[in-house]
N, C-alpha and C positions, 0 to 999 in steps of 0.2 A: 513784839507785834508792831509795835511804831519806831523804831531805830532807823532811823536816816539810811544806815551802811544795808541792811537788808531790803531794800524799797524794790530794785531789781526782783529778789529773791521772792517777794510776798506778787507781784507782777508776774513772775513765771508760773508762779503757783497757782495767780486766780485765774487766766489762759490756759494753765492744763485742765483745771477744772472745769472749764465752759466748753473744752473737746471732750475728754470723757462725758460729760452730758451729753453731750451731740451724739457719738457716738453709741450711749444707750439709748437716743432717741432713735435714731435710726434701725440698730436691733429690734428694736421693739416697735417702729413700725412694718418691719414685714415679719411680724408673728412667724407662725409656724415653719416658713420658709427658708426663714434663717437656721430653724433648730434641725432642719432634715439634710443644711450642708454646711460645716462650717470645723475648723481645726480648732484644736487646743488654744492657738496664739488668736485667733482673731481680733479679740478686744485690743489685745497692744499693737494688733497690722493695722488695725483700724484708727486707733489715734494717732498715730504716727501719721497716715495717709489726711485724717482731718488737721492735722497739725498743718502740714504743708496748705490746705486750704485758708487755716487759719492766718499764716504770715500773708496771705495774699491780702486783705484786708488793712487797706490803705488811708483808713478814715478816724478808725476808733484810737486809740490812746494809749500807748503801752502799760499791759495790765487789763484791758478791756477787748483787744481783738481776740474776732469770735469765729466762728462757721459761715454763718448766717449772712456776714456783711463779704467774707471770704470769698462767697461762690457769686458776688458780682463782676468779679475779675472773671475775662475769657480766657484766662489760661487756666480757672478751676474745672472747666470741664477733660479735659485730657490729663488728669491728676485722678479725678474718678472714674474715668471712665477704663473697666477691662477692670476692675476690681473684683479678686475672686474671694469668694469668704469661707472657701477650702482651701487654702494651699498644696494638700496632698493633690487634690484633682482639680486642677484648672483648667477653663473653659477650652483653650488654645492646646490643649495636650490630650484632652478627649473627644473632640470634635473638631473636622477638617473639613470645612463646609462655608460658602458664601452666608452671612446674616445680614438681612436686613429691618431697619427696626421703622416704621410707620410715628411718625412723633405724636400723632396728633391721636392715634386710635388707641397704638400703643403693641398695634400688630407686628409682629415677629415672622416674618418669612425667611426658611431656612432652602437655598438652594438643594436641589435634587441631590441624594447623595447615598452612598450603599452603606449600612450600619458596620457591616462585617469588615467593610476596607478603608472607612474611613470615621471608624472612631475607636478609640482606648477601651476597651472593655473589663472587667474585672472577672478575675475565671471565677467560673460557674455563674457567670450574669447569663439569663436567659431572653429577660425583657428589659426595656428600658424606659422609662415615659421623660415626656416634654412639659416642661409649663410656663407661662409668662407672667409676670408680674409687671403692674404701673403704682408707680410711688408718685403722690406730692405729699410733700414735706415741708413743713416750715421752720427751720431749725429756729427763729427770734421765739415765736410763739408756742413751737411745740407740737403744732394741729399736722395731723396727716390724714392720708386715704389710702388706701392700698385699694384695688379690682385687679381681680385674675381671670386668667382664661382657665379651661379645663384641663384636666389632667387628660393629655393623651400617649398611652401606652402601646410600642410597637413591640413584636418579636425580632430577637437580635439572629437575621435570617436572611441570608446573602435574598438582593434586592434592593431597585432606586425606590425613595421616599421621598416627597418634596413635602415637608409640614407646615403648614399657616397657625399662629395661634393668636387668638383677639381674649384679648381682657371683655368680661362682661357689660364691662363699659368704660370711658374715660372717668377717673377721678374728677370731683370737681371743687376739690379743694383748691387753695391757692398755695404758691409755693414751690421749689425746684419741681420738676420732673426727672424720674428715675424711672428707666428701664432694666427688669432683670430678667436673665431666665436661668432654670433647675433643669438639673439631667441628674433622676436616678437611676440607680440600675435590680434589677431585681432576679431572684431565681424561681422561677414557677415550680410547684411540687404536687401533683393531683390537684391541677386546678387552682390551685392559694400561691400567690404572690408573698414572698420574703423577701425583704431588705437584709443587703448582704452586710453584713458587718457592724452594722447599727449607723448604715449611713456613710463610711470610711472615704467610699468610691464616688457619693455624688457631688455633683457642681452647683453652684451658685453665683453668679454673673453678672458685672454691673455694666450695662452692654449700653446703652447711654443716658448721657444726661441731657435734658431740656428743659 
């Protein structure tokens, strides 16, 4: 535990462990969001991707760089930014459509766009809903906030859609800001809505950071 030759070794160690935290902080700030799209690998897509925020961290000590201090570098935001927490269905492979994302409200405006021709659909998806999330986060401290918008549910039914979706309100925590948004797909059967596959086909998307 104190040997000079492993000081590296015991420094690699305690850096991986302050990403893995990170990374179940952040799971576990967007609750139920995370559990309705996400792969097998996400924990290890995830610290890998926090990894790389953490070498940005130009202050702390080898053996103490963290997340936290990471995401004060301006090249941390284009490292998270387009993070999908599905790999099977990402954002960019089921949706062909302009986004634009409101920093401050946390609104989501998806250019007009026909469901049938311009996005990946999973056979027997019938309907599909939208939702947006706003994250702050403070990976030092721990503290978050998550506000979302409502679930709005379209039928997957040749026809343009232009969707807006606002968070109930801005977070007003202190701490990064994180934009995400969810696409699941569903099959209507007498009226009741099924998720197809326990979730296989939906997205999850880290659409920006501020």
């Amino acid at each position: 535990m104190n040997d000079p030759a492993f000081a590296r070794t015991r420094e690699n160690g305690a850096e991986f462990g302050s990403i893995a935290g990170s990374g179940k902080l952040l799971r576990t700030a967007l609750g139920p969001m995370v559990f309705r799209a996400k792969d097998s690998k996400l924990t290890s897509r995830l610290v890998k991707v926090l990894g790389q925020i953490k070498n940005l961290d130009s202050v702390s000590a080898r053996g103490a760089r963290n997340v936290a201090e990471g995401l004060n570098s301006s090249s941390s935001n284009s490292i998270l930014e387009g993070f999908d927490f599905n790999a099977k269905a990402t954002f960019g492979s089921v949706l062909n459509s302009i986004v634009t994302v409101d920093m401050v409200t946390g609104s989501v405006s998806i250019a007009a766009y026909n469901p049938l021709e311009q996005m990946r659909s999973p056979e027997g998806a019938t309907h599909f809903s939208l939702q947006v999330g706003f994250l702050r986060i403070d990976f030092a401290s721990g503290a978050y906030e998550l506000t979302q918008s409502s679930e709005e549910v379209y039928p997957l039914v040749n026809g343009m859609i232009s969707p807006v979706l606002t968070p109930v309100s801005a977070p007003t925590a202190t701490g990064t800001g994180m934009h995400f948004i969810l696409i699941e797909f569903f099959q209507e059967v007498n009226g009741v809505q099924y998720m197809l596959n326990n979730g296989a086909f939906n997205v999850l998307n880290l659409l920006k950071v501020s």
